[in-house]
N, C-alpha and C positions, 0 to 999 in steps of 0.2 A: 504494500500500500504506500501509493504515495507522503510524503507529508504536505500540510496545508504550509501554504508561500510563507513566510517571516516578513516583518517588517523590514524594508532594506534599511530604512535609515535608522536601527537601532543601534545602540551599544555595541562597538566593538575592539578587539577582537572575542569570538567567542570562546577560544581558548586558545591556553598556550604549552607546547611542548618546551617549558621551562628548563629543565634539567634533569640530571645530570651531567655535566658533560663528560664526554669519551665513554659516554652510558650505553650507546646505540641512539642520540635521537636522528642522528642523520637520517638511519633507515626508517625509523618511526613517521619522520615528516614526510619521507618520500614513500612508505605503505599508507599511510590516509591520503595523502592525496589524492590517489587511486580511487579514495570514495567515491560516487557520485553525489555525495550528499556533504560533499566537503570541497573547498577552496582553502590551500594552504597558500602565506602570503609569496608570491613572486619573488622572494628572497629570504631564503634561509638565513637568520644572521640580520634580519634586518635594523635591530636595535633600534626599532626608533625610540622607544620607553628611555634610551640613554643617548646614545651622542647622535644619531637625529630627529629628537625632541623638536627641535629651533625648527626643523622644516615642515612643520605643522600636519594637524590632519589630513589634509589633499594630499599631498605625499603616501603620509600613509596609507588613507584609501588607497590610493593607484596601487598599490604591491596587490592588493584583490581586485584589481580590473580584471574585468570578464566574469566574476562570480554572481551566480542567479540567488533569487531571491531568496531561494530554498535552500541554499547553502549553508553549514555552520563558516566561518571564516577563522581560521587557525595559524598562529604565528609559532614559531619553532627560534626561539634566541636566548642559549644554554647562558651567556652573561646576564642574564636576568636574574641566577641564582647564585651569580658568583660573588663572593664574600665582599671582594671589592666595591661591588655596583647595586645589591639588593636594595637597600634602603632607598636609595634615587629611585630606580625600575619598580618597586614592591608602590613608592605612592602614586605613581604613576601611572599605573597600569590600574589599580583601584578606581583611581580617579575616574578613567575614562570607560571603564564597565564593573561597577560592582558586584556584579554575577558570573563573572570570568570562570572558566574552569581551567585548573590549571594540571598538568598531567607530567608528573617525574618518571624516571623509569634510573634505576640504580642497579649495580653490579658489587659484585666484592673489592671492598674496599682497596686492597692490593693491586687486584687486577684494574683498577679506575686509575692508581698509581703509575703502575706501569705503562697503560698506554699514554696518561699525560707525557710520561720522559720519554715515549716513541714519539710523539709529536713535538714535543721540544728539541728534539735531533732534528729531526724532520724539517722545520718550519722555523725553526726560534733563527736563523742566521738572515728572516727575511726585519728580523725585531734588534738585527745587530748583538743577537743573545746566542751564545755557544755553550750549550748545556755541556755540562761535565761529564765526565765515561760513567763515574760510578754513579749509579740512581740514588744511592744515600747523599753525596757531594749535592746533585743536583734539587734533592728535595729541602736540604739546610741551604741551600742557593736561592730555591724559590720556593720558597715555605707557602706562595699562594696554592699549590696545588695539593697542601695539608690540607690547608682552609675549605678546599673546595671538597674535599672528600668528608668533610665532617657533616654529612647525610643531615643529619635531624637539626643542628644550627642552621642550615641554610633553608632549609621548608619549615621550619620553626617560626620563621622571623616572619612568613606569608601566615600563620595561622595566627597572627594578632591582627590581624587586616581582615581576613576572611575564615569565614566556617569550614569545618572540618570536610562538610557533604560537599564541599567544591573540589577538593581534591581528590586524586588519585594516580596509587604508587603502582608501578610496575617492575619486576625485576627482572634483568637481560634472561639471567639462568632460566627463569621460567618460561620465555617468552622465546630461547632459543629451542625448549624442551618439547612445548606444546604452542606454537604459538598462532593457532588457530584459535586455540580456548583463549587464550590471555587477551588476543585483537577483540574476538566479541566481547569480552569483558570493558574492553575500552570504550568500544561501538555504544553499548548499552550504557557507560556511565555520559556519553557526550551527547545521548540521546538521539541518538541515528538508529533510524528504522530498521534497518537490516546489518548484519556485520558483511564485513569482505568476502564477497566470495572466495571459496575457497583457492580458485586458480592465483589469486593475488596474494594471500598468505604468503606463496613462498618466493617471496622478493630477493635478491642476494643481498649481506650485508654491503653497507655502503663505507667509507672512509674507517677499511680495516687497519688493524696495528700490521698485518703481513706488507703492506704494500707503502707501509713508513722506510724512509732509509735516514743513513746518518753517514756522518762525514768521518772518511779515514783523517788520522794525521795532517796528511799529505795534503786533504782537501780543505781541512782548514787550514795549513799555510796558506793557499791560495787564497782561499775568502781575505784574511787578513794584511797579508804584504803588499806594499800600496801598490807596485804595478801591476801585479797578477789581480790583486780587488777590483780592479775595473774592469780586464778583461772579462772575470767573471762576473762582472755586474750586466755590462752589454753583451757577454753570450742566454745571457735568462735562465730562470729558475729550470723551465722546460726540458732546456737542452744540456744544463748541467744535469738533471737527475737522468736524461737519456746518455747522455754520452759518459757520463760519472759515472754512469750505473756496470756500461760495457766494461772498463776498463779499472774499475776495481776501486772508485774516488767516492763516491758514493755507493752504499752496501746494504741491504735488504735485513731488517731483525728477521733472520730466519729462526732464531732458536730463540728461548726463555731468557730474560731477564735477571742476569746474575744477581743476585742481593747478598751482602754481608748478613750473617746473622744478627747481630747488632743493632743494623740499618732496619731488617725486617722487622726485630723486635720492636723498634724505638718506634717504626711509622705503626705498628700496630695499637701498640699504647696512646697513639695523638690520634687515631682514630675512631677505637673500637666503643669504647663508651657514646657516642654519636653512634653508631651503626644501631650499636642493639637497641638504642631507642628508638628507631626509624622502623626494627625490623618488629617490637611489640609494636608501632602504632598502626602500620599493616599486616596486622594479625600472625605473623610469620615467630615461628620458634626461635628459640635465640643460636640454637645450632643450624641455623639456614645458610648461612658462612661462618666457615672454622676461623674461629679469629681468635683462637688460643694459641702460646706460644709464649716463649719464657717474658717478663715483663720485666723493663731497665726502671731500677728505681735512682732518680734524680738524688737519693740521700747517701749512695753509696761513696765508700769512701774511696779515697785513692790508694792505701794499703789492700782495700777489698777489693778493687779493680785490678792490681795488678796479679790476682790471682782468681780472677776468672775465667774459664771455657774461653772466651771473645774478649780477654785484655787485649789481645793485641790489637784490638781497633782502637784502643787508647795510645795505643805506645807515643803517637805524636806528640800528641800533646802532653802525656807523661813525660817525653825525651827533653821539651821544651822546660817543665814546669823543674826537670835534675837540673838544666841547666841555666837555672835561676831565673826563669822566667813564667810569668802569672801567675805570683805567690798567692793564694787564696789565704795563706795562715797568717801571712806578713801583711798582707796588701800590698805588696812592690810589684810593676808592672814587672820590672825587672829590680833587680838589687840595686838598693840605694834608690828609689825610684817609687816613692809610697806616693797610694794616693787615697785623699782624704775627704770624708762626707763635705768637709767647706770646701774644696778643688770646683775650679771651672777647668772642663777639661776639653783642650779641643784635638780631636783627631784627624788629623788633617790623609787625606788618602785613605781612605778608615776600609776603603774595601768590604769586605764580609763582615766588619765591624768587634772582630777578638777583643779588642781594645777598647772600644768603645761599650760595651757590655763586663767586661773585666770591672771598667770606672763606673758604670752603671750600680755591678754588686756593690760596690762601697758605698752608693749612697750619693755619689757626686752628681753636680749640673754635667749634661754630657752636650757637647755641639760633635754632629758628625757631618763630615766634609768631604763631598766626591763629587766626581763627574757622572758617574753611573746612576742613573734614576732607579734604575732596577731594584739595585741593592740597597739603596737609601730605601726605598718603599719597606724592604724586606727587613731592613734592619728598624727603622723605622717601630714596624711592627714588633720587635722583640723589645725594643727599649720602651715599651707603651708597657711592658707586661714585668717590669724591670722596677726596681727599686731605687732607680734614680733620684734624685731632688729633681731634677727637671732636665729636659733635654729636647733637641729638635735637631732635624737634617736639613742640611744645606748642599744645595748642589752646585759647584763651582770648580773653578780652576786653581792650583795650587799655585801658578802663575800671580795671578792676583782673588789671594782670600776674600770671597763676601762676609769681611767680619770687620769690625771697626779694631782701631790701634787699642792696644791691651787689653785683651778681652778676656785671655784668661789666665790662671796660678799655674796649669799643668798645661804643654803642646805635646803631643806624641805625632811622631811624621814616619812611620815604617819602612822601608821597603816600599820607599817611591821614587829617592831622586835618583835611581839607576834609568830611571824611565824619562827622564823629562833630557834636552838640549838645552839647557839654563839653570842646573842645579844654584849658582849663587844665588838669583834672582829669589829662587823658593826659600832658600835662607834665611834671605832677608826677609821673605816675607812672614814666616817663622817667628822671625823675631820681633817684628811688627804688633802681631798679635799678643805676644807674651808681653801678661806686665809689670812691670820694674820687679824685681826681686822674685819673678817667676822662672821654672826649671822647666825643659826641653827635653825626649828623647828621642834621638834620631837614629835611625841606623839601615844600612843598606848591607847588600851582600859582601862578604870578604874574597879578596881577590886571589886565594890559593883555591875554595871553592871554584871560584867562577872559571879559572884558567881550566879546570877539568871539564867543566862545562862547557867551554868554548870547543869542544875535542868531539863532544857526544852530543849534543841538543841540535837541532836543524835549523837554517839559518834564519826561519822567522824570527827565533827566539831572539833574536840580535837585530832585531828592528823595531822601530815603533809600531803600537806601544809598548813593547817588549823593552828588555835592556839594550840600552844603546852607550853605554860605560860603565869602567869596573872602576871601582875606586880606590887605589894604594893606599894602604893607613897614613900613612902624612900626609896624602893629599884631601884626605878626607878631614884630618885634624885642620888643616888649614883653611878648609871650606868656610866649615864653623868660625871660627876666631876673623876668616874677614867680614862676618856678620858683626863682629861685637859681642860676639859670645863669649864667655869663659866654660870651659870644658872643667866638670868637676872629676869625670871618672869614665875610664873606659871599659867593654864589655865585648867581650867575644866566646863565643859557644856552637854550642849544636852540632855536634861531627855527626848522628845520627840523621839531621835533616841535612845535611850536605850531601851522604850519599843517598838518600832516598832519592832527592830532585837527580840524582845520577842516574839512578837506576830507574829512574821516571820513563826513560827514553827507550826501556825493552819493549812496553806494552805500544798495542794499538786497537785499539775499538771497544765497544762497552760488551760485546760479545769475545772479547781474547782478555778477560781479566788478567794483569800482570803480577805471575806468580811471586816474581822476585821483591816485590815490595813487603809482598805476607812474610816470605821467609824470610828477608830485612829484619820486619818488624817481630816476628819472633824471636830471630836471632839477637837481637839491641835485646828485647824481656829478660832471656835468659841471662844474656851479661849482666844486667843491672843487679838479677836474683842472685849473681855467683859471689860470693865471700868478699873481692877482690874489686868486684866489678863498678865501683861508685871511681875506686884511682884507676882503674884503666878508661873510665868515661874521660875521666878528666884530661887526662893525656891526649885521647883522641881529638879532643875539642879543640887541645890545645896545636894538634897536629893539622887541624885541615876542620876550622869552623864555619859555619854556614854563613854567619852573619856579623856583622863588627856594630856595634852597637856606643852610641855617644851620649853620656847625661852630660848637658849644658844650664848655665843660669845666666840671665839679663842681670847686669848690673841693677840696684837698687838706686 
């Protein structure tokens, strides 16, 4: 039976395949489409509930040109539930149909993980973003794709706007199992007369994880080194994944998703509480995804870490913290180098932000300073959940700091000026911001490290923005002092990250995990545990250190 006409000019859209994303809604928008009794809008992804808002309803009408009257009309835009954008899109989308039905369809939580990092390989170098090999690296990289997996916070925030009977969950598992039954179930909650005929049920999946590729090595040199960056800029996305793909530059995830134990454990715990809430409010058992698995608790110690199953995903930052640096007991970023709840503390270069969350623990005002929006966002986010006295990100050039003359007690500038063509310049500007009687810590790579380096790394590494100079200990000491510095104490360490970044250079792809790191990083555990092993670290540090490290003070 037919249905009786709709008003056209009602409320619209009449629903939305909101999210999940990397849930399957691609195939979801393109199996109702199919409907007859549906019009999906002319663009997946349309977003107008966000960035285009501004180009008003006609606009968005137009994406359902040609839709009859009898049509539901159905938008499909998975950033409407993304952590970042809800609150914008959730009043918005109210606004303009309060009887909206809104339609999720979710997956196991891992697996929703892993294909986000198969599309960040994939896609993220059109964002200027080169996700990391390991998937644990790339999820503390971009912590938004926690965010989005936390199921029940993101349809939670829609159930303060709207009644429960508007919704409806679907789950890929189910819907890959049976998913004749699952589509009538949808059919019947959107109020469409008949479900899909059966011949349409079996759609193929759409924007698979199989047909994701990512970048060898080799091909991100290329994206990044300024000549070869344009070529591949003007050969196109197209015919680099075609002709990349031939020739072994770009590579197909044909097999599973290596995960550290660690990493699996750690994204289960930032997820799992959000899942099984999601999975009792759609009726589902709580064993409907295994989401059991050993659990990292945040209170362990560092004596109890170095004797777990999976220390060795710690050894890093254990190697760092023997060789005096991010004293959690002391508060010293490094020795001699305390920082204090009254510190304003600027981090200039702040990167992934170590330092700037280090200052954070104590209590301190934190300014973090970088060029990368990405990770300001990301760290951003961790310093809001932080114990800070205050703090806020700034994005700029270390060329010229967007911070006014002495702004703060503490400067920290890491493992930057190997990267810039004007280290004086950043210096001074260093010291600009520090005020009178405030202390600095500076420090770049050491140059017995780097000279091994220059032997083994490929020669992107040795361009912008890569290192573009090594710096000799005097000529580093001299840097500083033409600032106006006074140098209170020098610091050199880390033989254990010096050869790691050596042995960095075995591995290639997220699917060839690089064995020599693990056994690295075992092999540094065991030495630390042997009798002997705390003077033989020190020795090695002193043989061939990762880093040279400067505390400086501005006159008063």
């Amino acid at each position: 039976m037919t249905k009786p006409p709709m008003n056209p000019d009602r409320p619209f859209p009449d629903f939305i395949i909101i999210g999940f994303s990397k849930c399957g809604t691609t195939s979801l928008c393109s199996v109702l489409d199919t409907h007859p009794e549906v019009c999906m809008s002319r663009r997946k992804e349309n977003n107008f509930f966000l960035w285009n808002y501004q180009l008003g309803q006609e606009w968005y009408r137009d994406q359902f040109s040609g839709s009859a009257p009898h049509q539901l009309r159905g938008d499909g835009s998975v950033f409407y539930s993304a952590a970042s954008w809800e609150r914008t899109a959730a009043t918005r989308i109210v606004a303009a149909n309060p009887r909206v039905k809104l339609v999720w369809i979710a997956r196991h939580p891992l697996e929703r993980l892993e294909s986000s990092y198969r599309e960040a390989h994939h896609s993220g170098h059109y964002f200027n973003f080169h996700a990391p090999y390991s998937i644990g690296e790339y999820l503390r990289e971009a912590p938004a794709a926690i965010d989005d997996t936390r199921y029940w916070s993101r349809l939670n925030h829609y159930r303060d706007l709207l009644p429960d009977s508007q919704f409806h969950v679907l789950f890929l598992e189910d819907l890959v199992a049976d998913r004749e039954t699952e589509l009538g179930r949808l059919c019947a909650f959107l109020g469409l007369s008949h479900p899909l005929p059966h011949s349409l049920t079996a759609t193929n999946w759409l924007n698979k994880g199989a047909d994701k590729l990512y970048d060898s090595r080799l091909m991100r040199l290329l994206r990044t080194a300024p000549v070869s960056r344009r070529c591949v800029k003007a050969a196109g996305p197209d015919f680099v994944d075609r002709a990349g793909r031939r020739i072994g530059l770009r590579r197909p995830f044909a097999g599973p998703i290596h995960w550290r134990a660690r990493d699996r454990a750690w994204a289960l715990d930032a997820v799992r509480e959000d899942a099984l809430r999601l999975l009792r409010f759609a009726g589902k058992p709580a064993d409907f995804w295994n989401l059991e698995g050993p659990r990292v608790s945040a209170s362990r110690s560092r004596r109890a870490a170095h004797h777990e199953p999976e220390a060795t995903q710690q050894v890093p930052l254990l190697a760092l913290q023997d060789a005096g640096w991010f004293c959690e007991d002391t508060g010293e970023l490094v020795e001699g180098f305390s920082i204090e709840p009254a510190d304003t503390v600027a981090d200039i270069g702040c990167g992934r932000g170590r330092s700037s969350l280090f200052a954070a623990r104590r209590g301190a005002e934190v300014i973090a300073v970088d060029v990368d929006a990405g990770r300001l966002e990301s760290l951003q986010a961790r310093l809001a959940e932080s114990p800070a006295r205050a703090f806020r990100v700034v994005r700029g050039e270390s060329t010229r700091i967007p911070l006014p003359d002495a702004t703060a007690t503490k400067v920290v500038c890491m493992e930057v000026l190997e990267h810039v063509t004007d280290p004086a310049a950043i210096v001074a500007e260093l010291a600009r911001i520090t005020k009178p009687g405030g202390r600095l810590l500076l420090s770049v790579p050491d140059p017995i490290a780097e000279s091994v380096q220059q032997q083994v790394a490929p020669p992107f590494y040795w361009q912008p923005p890569h290192h573009v100079r090594v710096f000799e200990r005097d000529a580093f000491d001299d840097l500083v002092r033409q600032a106006g510095l006074i140098i209170d104490s020098r610091h050199e360490g880390s033989f254990f990250h010096a050869l790691h970044w050596i042995l960095f250079w075995a591995g290639d792809g997220p699917e060839c995990p690089n064995p020599a790191l693990a056994h690295w990083a075992s092999t540094w555990k065991s030495l630390l545990d042997a009798p002997n092993g705390g003077r033989i670290r020190r020795a090695l540090d002193t043989l061939m250190p990762k880093n040279q490290a400067i505390i400086a003070r501005k006159a008063a």
